[in-house]
Short mmCIF file of the C-alpha atoms (twelve columns), coordinates in Angstrom:
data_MODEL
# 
_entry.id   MODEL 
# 
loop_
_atom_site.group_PDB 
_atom_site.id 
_atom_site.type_symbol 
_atom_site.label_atom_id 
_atom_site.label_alt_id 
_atom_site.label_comp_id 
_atom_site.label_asym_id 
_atom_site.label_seq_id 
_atom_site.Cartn_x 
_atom_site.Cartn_y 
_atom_site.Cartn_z 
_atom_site.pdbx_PDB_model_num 
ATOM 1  C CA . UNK A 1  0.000   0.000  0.000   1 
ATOM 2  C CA . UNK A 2  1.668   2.749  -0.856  1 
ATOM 3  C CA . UNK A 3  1.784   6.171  1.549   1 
ATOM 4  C CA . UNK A 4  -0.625  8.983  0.775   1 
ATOM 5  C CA . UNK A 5  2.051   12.183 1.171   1 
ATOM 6  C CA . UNK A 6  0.115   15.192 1.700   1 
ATOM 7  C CA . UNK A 7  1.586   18.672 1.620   1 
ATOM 8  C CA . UNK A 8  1.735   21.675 -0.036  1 
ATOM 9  C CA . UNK A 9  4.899   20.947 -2.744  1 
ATOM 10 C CA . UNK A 10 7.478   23.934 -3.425  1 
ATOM 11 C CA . UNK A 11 8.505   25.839 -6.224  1 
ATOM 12 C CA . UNK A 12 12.281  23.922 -6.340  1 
ATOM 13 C CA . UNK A 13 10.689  20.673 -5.884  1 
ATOM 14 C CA . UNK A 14 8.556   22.058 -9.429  1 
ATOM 15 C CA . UNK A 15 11.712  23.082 -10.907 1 
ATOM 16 C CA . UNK A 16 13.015  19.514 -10.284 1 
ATOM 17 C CA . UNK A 17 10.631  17.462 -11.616 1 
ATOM 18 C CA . UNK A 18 10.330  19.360 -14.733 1 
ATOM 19 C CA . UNK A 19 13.586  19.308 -15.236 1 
ATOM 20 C CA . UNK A 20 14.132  15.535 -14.825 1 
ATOM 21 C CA . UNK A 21 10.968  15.066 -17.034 1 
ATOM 22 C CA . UNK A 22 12.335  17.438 -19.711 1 
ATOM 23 C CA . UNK A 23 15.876  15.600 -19.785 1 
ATOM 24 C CA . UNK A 24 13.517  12.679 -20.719 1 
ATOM 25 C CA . UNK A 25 11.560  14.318 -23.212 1 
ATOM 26 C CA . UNK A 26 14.493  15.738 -24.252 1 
ATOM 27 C CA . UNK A 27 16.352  12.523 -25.037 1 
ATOM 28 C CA . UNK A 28 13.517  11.441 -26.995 1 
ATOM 29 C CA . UNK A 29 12.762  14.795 -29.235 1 
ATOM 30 C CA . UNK A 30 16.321  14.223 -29.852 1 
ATOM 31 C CA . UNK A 31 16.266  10.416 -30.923 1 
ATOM 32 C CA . UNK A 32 12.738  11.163 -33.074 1 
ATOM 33 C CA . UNK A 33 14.726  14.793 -34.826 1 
ATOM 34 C CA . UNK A 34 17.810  12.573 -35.584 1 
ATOM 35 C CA . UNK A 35 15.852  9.628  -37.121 1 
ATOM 36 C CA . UNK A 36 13.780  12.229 -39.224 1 
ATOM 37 C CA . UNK A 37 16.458  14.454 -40.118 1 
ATOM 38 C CA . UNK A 38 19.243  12.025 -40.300 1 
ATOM 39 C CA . UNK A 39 21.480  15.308 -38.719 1 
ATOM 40 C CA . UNK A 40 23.094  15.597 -35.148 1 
ATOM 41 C CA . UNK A 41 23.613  19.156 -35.032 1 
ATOM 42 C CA . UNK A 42 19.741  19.598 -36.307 1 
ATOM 43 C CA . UNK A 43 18.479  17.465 -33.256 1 
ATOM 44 C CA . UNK A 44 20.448  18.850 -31.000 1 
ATOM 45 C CA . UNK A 45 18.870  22.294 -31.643 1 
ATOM 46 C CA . UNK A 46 15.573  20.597 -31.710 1 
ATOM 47 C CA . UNK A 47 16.223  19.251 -28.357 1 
ATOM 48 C CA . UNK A 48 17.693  22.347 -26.880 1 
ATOM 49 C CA . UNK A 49 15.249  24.105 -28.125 1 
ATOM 50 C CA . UNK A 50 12.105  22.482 -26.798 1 
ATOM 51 C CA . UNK A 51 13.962  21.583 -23.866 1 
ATOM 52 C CA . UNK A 52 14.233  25.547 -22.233 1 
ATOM 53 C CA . UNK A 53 10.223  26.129 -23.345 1 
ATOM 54 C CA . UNK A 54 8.496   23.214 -22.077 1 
ATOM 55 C CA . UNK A 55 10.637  23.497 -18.599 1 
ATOM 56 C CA . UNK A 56 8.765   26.722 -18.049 1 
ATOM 57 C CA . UNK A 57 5.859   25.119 -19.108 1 
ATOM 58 C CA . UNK A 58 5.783   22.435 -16.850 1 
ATOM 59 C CA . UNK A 59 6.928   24.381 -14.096 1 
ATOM 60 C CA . UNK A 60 3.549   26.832 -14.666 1 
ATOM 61 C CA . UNK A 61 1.331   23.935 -15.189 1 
ATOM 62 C CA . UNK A 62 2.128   23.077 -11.804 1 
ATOM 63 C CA . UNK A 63 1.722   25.631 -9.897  1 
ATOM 64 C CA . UNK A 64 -1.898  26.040 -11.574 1 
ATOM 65 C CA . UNK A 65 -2.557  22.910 -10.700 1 
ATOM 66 C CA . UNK A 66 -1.484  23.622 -7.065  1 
ATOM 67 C CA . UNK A 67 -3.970  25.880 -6.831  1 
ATOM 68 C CA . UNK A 68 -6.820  24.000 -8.238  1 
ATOM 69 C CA . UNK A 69 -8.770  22.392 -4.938  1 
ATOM 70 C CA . UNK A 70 -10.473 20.076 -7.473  1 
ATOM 71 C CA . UNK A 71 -10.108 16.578 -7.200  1 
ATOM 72 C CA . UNK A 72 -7.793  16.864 -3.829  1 
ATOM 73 C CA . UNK A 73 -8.363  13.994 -1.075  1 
ATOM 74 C CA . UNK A 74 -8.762  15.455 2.446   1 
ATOM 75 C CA . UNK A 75 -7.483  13.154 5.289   1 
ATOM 76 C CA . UNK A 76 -9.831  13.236 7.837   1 
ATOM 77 C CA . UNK A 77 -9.216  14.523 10.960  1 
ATOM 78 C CA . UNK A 78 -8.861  12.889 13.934  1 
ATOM 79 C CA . UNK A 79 -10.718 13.777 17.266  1 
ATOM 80 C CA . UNK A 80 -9.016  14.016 20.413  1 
# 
């Protein structure tokens, strides 16, 4: 059973995850741009590319979605 981790997640903990997701993402635009293009150099910028934009983008998409109540589990509480 895995733990339910509640908690209001920070901005570096956002900056983290997008940026391990995007060095995934990356890798792949990268493998994709080279098998289309046949260049290195051309997926490389591809990959750089998309990499800086959608590292913003993930990092905004989260913090919307922190503040977005909808769908959130509330323990309940206990009473003394």
């Amino acid at each position: 059973m895995a733990d339910n981790v509640q908690g209001t997640e920070s901005h570096l903990r956002s900056v983290i995850k997008g940026i391990s997701w995007r060095v995934l993402g990356t890798i792949d635009t990268m493998i994709l741009s080279y098998l289309w293009t046949g260049s290195i150099k051309t997926a490389t910028l591809i990959g750089s590319s998309e990499a800086m934009t959608k590292i913003f983008l993930f990092w905004a998409h989260e913090r919307v979605w922190h503040r977005i109540r909808w769908g959130r589990i509330t323990p309940p509480t206990s009473s003394p």
